[in-house]
N, C-alpha and C positions, 0 to 999 in steps of 0.2 A: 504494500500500500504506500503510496506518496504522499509524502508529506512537505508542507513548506512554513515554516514559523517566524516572521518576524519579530524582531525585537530592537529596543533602546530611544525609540519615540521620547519626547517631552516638551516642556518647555526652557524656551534656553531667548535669551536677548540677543536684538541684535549684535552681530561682532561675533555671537560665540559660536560655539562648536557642538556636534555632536556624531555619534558613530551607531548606524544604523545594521543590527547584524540577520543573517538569513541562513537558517538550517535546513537544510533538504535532506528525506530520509526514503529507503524503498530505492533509490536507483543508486547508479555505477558513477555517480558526483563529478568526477574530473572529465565523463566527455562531455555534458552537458555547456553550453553558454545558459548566465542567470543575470535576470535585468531587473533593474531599481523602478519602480514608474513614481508617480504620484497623480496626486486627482486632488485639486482644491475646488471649495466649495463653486457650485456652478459651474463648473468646468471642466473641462474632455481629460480622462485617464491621459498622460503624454509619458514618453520613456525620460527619465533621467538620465540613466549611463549603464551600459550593460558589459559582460567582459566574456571574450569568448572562453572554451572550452579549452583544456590544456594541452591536448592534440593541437588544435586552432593556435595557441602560443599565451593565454591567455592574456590575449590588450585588452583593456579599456576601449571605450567608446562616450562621448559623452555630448549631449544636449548643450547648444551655446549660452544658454544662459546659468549653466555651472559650471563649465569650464575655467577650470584656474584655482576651484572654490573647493568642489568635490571630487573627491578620490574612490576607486572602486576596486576593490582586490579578494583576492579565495583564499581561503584557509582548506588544501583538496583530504588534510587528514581530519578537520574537522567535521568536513560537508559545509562549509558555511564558506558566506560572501560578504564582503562589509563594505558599507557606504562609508566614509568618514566624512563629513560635511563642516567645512570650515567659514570662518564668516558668512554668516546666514545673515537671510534678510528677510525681510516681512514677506516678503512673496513667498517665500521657499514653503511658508504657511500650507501644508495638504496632509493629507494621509497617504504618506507610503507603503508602498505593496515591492513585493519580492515575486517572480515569477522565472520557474523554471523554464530556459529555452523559450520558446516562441508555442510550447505547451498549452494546455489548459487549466497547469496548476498552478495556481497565487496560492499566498499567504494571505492571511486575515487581515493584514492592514496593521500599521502603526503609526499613530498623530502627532505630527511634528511641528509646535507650534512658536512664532519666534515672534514676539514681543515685548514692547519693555514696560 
């Protein structure tokens, strides 16, 4: 069974930091690609930044408006992927989702809210 569990959501002001982590359990982790999205209120699910599989070489890919900001990397002995999201901004305001591969498993979502 597949599983995907986000974690490390909060709130944090702008400037700060936070690191978003993604468990996937049930498959073979390292050839998968896993992507970060989010979905603020009123507004279309968009990808954040995704990294391929480790076959692929695992890079990064990342949406222009985190680029430079947000980081995205695997842990292949943990099964997990991590966002680390550096000076945030109000916008960055949504709930983020973890999704394996281009699949039809997400995580449940974690709220990442940045105001002061």
């Amino acid at each position: 069974q597949v599983q995907v569990v986000e974690s490390g959501g909060g709130l944090v002001q702008p400037g700060g930091s936070l690191r978003l982590s993604c468990t996937a359990s049930g498959i073979i982790f390292s050839i998968y690609a896993m992507g970060w999205y989010r979905q603020a209120p009123g507004k279309q699910r968009e990808l954040v930044a995704d990294i391929t599989s480790v076959p692929g070489g695992s890079r990064g890919n990342y949406a222009d408006s985190v680029k430079g900001r947000f980081t995205i990397s695997r842990d292949n002995a943990k099964n997990t992927v991590y966002l680390q999201m550096n000076s945030l901004k109000p916008e960055d305001t949504a709930v983020y989702y973890c999704r394996l591969g281009k699949s039809q498993y997400w995580g449940q979502g974690t709220q990442v809210t940045v105001s002061s």
